[in-house]
PyMOL Python script that loads the backbone (N, CA, C, O; Angstrom):
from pymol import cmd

cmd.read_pdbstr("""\
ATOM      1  N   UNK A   1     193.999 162.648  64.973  1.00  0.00           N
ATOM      2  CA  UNK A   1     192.528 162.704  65.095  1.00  0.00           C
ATOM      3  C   UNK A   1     191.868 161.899  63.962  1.00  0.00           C
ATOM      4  O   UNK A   1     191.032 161.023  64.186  1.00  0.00           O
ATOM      5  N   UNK A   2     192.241 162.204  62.876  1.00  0.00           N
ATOM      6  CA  UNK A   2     191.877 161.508  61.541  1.00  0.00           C
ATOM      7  C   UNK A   2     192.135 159.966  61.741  1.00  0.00           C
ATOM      8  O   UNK A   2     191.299 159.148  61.358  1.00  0.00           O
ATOM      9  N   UNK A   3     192.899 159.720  62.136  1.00  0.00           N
ATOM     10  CA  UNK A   3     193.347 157.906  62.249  1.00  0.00           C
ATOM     11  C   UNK A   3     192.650 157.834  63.089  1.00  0.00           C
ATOM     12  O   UNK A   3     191.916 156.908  62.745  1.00  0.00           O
ATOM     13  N   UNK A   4     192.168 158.332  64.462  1.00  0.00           N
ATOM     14  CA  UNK A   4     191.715 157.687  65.519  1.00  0.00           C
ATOM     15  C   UNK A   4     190.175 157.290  65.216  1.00  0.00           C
ATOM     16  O   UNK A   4     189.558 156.300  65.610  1.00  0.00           O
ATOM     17  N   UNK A   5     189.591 158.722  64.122  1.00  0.00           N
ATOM     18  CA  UNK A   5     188.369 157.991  63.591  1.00  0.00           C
ATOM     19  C   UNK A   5     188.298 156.571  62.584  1.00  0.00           C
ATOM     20  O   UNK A   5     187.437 155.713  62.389  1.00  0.00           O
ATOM     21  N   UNK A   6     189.519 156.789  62.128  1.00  0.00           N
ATOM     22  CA  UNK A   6     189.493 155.763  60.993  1.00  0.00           C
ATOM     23  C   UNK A   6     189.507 154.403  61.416  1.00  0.00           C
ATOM     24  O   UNK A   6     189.322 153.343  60.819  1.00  0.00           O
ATOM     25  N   UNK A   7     189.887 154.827  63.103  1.00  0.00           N
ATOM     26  CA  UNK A   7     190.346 152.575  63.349  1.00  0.00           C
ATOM     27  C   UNK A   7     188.601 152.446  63.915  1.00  0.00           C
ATOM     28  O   UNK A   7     187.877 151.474  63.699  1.00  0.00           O
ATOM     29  N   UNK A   8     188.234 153.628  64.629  1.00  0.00           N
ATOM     30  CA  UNK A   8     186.912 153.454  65.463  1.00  0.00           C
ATOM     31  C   UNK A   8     186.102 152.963  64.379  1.00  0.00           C
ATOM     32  O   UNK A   8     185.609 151.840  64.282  1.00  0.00           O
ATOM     33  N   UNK A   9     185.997 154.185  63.361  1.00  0.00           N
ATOM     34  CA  UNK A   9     185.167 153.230  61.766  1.00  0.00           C
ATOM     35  C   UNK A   9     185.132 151.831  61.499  1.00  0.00           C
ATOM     36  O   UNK A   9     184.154 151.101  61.336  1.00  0.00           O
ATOM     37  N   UNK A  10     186.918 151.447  61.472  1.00  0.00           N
ATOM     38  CA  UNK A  10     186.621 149.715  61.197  1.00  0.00           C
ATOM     39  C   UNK A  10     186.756 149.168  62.461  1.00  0.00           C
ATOM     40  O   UNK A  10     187.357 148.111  62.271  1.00  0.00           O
ATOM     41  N   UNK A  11     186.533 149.293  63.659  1.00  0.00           N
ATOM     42  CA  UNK A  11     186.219 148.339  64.420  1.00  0.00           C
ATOM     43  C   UNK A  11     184.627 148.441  64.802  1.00  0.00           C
ATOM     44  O   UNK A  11     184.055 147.643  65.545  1.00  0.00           O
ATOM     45  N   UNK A  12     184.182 149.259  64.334  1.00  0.00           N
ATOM     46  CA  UNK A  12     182.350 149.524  64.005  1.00  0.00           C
ATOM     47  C   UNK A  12     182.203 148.716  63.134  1.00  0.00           C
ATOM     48  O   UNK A  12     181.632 147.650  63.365  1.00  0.00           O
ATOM     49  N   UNK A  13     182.690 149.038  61.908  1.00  0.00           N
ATOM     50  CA  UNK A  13     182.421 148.199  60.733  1.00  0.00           C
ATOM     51  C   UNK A  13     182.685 146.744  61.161  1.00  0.00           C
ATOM     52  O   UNK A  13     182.046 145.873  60.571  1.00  0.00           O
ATOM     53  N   UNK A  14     183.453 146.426  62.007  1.00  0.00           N
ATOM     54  CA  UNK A  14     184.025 145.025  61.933  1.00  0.00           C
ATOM     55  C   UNK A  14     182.730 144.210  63.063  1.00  0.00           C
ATOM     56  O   UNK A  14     182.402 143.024  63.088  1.00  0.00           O
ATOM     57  N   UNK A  15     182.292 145.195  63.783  1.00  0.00           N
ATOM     58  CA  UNK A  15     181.514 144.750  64.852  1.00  0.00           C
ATOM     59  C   UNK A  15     179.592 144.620  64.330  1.00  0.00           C
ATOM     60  O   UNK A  15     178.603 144.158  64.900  1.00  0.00           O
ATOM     61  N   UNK A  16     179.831 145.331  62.919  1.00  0.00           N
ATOM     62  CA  UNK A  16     178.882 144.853  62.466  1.00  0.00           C
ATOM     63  C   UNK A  16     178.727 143.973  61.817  1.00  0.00           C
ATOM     64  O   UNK A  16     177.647 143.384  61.852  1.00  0.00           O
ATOM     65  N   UNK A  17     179.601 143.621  61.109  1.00  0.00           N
ATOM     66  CA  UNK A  17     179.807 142.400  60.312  1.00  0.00           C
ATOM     67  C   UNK A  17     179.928 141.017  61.338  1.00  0.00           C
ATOM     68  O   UNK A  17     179.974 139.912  60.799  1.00  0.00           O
ATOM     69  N   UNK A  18     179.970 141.110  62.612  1.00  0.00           N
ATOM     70  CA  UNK A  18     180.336 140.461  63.833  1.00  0.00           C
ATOM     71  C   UNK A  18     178.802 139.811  64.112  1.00  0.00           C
ATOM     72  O   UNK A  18     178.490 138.626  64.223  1.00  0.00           O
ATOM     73  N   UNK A  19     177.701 141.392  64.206  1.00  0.00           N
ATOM     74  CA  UNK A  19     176.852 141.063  64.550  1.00  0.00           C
ATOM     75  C   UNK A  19     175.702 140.473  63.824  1.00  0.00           C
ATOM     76  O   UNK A  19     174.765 139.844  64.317  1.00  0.00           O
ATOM     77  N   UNK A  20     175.953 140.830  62.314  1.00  0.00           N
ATOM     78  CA  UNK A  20     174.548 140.414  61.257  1.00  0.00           C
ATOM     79  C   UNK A  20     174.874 138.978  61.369  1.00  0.00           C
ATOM     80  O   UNK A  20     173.816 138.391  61.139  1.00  0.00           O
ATOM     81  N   UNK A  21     176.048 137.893  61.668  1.00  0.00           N
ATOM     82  CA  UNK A  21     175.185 136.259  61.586  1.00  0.00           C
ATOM     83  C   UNK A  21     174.998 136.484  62.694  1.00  0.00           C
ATOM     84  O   UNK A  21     174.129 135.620  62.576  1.00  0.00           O
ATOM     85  N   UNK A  22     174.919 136.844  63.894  1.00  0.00           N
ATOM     86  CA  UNK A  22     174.713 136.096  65.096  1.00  0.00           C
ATOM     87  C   UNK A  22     173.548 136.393  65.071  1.00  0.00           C
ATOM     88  O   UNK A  22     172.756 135.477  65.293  1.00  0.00           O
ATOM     89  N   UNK A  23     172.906 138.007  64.745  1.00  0.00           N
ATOM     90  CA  UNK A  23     171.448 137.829  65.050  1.00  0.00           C
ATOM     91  C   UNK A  23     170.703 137.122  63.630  1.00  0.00           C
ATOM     92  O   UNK A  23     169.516 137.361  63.409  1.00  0.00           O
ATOM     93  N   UNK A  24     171.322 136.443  62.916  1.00  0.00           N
ATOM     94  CA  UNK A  24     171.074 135.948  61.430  1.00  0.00           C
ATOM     95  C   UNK A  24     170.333 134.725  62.442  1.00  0.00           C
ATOM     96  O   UNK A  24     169.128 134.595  62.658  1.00  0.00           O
ATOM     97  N   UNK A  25     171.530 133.843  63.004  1.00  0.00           N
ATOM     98  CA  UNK A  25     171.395 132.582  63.846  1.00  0.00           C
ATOM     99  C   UNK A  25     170.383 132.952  65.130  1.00  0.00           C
ATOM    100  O   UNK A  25     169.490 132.119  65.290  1.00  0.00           O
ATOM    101  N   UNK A  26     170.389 133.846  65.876  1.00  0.00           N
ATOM    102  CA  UNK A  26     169.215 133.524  66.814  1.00  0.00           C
ATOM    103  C   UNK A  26     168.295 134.229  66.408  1.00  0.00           C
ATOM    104  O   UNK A  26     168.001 134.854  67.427  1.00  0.00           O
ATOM    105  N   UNK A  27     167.355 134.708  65.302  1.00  0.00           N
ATOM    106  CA  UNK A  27     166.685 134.638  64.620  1.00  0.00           C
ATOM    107  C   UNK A  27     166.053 133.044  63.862  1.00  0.00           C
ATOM    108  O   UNK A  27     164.881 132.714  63.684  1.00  0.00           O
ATOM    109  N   UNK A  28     167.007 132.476  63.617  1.00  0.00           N
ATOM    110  CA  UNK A  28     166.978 131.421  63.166  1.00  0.00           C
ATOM    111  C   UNK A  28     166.131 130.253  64.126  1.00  0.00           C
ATOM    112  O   UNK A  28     165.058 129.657  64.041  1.00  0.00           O
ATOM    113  N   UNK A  29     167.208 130.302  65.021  1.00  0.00           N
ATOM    114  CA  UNK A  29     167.232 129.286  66.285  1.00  0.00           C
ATOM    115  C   UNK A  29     165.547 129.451  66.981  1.00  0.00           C
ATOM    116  O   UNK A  29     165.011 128.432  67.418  1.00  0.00           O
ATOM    117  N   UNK A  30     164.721 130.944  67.039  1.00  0.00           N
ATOM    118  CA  UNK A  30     163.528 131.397  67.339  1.00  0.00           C
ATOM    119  C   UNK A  30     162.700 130.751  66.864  1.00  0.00           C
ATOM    120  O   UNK A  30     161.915 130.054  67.507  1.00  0.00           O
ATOM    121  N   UNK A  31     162.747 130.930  65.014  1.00  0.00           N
ATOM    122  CA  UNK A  31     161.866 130.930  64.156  1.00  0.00           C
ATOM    123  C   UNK A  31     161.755 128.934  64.334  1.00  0.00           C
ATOM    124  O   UNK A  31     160.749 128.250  64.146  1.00  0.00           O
ATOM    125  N   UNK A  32     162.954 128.521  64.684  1.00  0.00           N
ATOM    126  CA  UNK A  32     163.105 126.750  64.454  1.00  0.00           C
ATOM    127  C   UNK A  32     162.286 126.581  66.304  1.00  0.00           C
ATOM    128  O   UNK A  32     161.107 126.380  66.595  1.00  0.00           O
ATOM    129  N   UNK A  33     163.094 126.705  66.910  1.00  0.00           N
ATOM    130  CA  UNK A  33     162.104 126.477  68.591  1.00  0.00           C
ATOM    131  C   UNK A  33     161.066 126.894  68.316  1.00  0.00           C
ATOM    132  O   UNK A  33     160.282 125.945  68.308  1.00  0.00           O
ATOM    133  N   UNK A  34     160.436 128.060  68.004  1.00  0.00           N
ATOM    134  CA  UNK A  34     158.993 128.527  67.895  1.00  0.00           C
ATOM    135  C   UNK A  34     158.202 127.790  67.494  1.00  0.00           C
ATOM    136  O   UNK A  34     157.422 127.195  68.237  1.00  0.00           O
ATOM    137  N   UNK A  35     158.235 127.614  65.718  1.00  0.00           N
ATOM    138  CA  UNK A  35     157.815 126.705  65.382  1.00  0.00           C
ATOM    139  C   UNK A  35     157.477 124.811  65.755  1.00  0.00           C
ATOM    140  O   UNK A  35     156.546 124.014  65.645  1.00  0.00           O
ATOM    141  N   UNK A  36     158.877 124.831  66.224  1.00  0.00           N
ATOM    142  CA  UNK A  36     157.981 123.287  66.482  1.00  0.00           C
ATOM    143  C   UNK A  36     157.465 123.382  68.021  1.00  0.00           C
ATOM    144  O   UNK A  36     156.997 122.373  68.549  1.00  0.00           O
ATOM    145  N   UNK A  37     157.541 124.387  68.605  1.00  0.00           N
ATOM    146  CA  UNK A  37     156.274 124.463  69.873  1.00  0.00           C
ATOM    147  C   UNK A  37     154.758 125.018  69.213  1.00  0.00           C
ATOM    148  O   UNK A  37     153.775 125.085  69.951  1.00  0.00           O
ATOM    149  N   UNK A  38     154.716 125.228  68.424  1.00  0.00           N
ATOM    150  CA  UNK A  38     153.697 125.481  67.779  1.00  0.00           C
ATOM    151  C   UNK A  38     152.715 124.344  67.142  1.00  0.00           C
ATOM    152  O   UNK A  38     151.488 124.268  67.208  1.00  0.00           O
ATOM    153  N   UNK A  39     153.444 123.679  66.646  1.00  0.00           N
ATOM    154  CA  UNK A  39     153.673 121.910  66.117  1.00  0.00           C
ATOM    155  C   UNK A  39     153.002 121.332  67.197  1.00  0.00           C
ATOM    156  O   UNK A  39     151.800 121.076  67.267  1.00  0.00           O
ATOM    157  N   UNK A  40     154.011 121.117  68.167  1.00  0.00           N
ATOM    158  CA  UNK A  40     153.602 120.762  69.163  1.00  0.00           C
ATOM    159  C   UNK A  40     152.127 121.315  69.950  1.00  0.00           C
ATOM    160  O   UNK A  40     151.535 120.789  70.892  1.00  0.00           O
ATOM    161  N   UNK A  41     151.919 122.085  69.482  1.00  0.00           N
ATOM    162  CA  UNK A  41     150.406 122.648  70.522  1.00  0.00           C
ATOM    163  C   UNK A  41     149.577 121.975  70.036  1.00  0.00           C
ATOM    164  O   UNK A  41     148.877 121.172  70.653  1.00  0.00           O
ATOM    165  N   UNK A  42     149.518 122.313  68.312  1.00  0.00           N
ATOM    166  CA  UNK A  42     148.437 122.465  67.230  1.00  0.00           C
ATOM    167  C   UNK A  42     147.716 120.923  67.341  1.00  0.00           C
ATOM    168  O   UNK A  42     146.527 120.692  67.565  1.00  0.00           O
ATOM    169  N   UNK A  43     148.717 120.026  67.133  1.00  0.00           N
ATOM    170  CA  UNK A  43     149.039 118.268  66.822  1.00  0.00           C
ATOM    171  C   UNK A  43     148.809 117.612  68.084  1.00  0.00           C
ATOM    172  O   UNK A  43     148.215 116.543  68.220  1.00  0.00           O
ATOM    173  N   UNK A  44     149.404 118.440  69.162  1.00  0.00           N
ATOM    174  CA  UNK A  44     149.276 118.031  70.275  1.00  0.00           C
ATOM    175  C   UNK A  44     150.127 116.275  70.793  1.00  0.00           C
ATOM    176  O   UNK A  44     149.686 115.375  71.508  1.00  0.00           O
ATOM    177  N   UNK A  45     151.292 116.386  70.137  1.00  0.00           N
ATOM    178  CA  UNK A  45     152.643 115.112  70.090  1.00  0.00           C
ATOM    179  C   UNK A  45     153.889 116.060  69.677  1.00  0.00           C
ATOM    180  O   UNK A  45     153.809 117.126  69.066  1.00  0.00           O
ATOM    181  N   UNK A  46     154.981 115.465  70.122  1.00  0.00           N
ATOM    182  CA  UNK A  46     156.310 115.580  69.329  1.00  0.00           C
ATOM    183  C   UNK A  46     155.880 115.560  67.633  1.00  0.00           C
ATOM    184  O   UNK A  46     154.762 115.145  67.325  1.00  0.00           O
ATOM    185  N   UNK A  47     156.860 116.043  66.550  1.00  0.00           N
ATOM    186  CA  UNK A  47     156.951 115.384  65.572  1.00  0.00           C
ATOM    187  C   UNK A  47     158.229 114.642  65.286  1.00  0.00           C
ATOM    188  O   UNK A  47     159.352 115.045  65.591  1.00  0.00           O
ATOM    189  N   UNK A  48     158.071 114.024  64.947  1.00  0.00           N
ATOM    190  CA  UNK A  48     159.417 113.064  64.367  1.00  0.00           C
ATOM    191  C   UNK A  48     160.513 113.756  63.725  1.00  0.00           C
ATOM    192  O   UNK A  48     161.480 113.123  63.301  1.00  0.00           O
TER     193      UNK A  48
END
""", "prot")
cmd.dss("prot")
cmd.show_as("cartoon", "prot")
cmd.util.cbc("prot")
cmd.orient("prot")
């Protein structure tokens, strides 16, 4: 019983450590698309 919590623990643990870059990166990827549609509205062109 004791081990069976202990692997569930690190494959939690492991699945969090899994998940903080990915939502690190599409956080990222948001804040970068967002922004230059925003760019794009404000300016009203691509920017370079």
């Amino acid at each position: 019983m004791m081990i069976g919590s202990g692997i569930s623990r690190m494959f939690l643990l492991l699945g969090l450590y899994a998940l903080i870059p990915m939502v690190l990166i599409a956080v990222g990827l948001l804040i970068f698309f967002g922004g230059r549609r925003y760019v794009e509205r404000k300016y009203g062109k691509k920017p370079r």
